[in-house]
C-alpha positions as CSV (number, residue, x, y, z in Angstrom):
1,X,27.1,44.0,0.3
2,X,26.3,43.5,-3.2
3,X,24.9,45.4,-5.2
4,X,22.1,43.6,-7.4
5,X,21.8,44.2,-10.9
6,X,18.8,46.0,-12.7
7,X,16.8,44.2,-15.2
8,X,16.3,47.4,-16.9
9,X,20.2,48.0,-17.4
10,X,21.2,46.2,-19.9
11,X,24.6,46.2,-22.4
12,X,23.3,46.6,-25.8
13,X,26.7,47.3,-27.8
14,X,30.6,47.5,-27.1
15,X,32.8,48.5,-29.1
16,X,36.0,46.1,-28.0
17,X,38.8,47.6,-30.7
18,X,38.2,51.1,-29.1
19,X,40.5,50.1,-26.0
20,X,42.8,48.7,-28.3
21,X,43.1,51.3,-31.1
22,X,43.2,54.0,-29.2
23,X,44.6,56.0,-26.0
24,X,41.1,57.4,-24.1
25,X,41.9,60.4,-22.6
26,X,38.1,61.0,-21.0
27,X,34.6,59.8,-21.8
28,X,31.5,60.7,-21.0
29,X,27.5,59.3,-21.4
30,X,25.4,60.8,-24.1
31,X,21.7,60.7,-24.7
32,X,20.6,59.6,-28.6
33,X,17.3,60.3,-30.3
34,X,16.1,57.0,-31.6
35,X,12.9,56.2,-33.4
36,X,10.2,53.9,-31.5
37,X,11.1,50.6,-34.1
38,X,15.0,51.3,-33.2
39,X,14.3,50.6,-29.6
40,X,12.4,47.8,-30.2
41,X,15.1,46.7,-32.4
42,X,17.6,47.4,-29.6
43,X,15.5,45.7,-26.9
44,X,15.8,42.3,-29.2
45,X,20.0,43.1,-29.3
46,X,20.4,44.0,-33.2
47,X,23.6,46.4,-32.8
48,X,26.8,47.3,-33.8
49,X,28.6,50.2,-33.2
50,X,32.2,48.9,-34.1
51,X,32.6,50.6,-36.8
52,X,31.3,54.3,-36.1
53,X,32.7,57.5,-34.8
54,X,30.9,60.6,-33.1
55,X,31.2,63.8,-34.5
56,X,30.9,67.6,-33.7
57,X,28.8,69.2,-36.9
58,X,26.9,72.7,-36.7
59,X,27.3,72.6,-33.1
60,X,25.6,69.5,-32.5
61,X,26.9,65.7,-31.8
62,X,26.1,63.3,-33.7
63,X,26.8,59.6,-34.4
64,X,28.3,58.4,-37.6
65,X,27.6,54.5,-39.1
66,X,26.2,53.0,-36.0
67,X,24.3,50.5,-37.4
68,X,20.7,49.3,-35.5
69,X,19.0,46.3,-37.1
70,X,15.4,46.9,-38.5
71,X,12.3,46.0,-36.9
72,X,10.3,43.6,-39.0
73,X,7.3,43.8,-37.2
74,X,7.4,47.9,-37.9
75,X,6.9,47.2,-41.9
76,X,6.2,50.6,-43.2
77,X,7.0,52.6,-40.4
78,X,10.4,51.3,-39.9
79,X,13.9,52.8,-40.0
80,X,16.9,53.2,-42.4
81,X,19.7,51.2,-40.3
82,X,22.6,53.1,-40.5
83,X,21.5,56.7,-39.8
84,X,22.9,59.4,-38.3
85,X,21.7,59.9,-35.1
86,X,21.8,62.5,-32.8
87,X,23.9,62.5,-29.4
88,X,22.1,65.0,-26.9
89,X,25.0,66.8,-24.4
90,X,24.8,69.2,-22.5
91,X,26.1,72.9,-23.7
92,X,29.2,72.9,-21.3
93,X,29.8,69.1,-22.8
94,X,29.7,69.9,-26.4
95,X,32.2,72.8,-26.4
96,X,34.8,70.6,-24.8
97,X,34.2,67.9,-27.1
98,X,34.3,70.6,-29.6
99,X,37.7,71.6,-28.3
100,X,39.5,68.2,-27.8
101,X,38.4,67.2,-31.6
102,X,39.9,70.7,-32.7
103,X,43.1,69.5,-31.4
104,X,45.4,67.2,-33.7
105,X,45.0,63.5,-33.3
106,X,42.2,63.5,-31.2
107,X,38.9,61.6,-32.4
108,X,35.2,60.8,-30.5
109,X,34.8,57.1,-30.4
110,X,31.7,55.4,-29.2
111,X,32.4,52.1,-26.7
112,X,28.9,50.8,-25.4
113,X,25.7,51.3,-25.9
114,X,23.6,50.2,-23.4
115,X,20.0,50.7,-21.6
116,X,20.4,52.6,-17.9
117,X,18.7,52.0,-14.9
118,X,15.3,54.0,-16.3
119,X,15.4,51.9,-19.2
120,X,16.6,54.9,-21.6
121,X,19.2,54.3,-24.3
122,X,22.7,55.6,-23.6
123,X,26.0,55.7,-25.6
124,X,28.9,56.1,-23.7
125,X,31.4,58.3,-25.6
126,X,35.5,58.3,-25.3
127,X,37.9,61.3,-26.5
128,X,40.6,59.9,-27.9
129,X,43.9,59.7,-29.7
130,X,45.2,57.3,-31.5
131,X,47.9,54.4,-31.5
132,X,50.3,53.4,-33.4
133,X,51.6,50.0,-34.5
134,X,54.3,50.3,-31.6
135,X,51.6,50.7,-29.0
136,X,49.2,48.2,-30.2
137,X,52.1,45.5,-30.1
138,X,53.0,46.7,-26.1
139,X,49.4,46.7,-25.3
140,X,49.0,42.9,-26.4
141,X,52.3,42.1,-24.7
142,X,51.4,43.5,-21.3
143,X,48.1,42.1,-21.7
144,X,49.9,38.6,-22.4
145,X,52.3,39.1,-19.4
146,X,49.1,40.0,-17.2
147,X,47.8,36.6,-18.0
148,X,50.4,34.7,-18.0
149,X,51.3,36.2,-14.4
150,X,47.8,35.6,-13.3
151,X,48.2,31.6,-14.2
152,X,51.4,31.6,-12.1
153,X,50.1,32.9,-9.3
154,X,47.1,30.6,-9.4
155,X,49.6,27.8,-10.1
156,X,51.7,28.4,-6.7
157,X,48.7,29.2,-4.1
């Protein structure tokens, strides 16, 4: 059976280079503490988060550069759009974050943003290391043999 989609769940985000930069080891959802005009904001579809990072600062998580278009119907109660926002983890969550990043190489990298079920902004989070020039060149060429397979199969049946 499938399964049907809710209206309230919606992709706000992705960070595509994330899969491609890096090797992720784990991920996990995180809550963020957003302003009423940055919803809003995120409700019309004005984000980016290609070109921020998460990070672990006086025991709290927090996201870096994310940038969240402003409101224009807010005027003087709007936002500044590329504020640090706070990630909200549980206890147990943060001290393994905490841990991974304290290891070498590794690095918190945000890959979608998006709305849940209830309607409540959610950034899902990756640990990860990562990749050099060597493994970005055998990622593309699997990914090119994958397709090119894919059109030979479809070609024969």
């Amino acid at each position: 059976m499938a399964k049907l989609s809710d209206p309230n769940s919606k992709l706000i985000a992705e960070n595509r280079r994330a899969r491609f930069d890096y090797f992720i080891e784990s991920d996990l959802e995180a809550g963020i503490m957003l302003y009423g005009s940055e919803v809003k904001s995120l409700r019309q579809g004005g984000s980016n988060i290609g070109e921020s990072y998460a990070s672990v600062e006086g025991g709290e998580l927090w996201l870096i550069n994310g940038y969240i278009a402003p409101y224009l119907q807010a005027k003087t109660f709007g936002h500044e759009e590329r504020r640090r926002r706070k990630l909200l983890v549980s206890k147990k969550e943060m001290s393994r974050l905490w841990n991974a990043v304290g290891r070498e190489g590794m690095t918190l990298v945000p890959m979608k943003m998006y709305f849940n079920d209830r309607g409540i902004v959610k950034v899902k989070i990756g640990v990860a290391k990562g990749k050099k020039m060597a493994d970005k060149r055998e990622t593309s060429a699997k990914r090119d043999w994958d397709r090119q397979k894919a059109r030979l199969l479809r070609e024969k049946g």
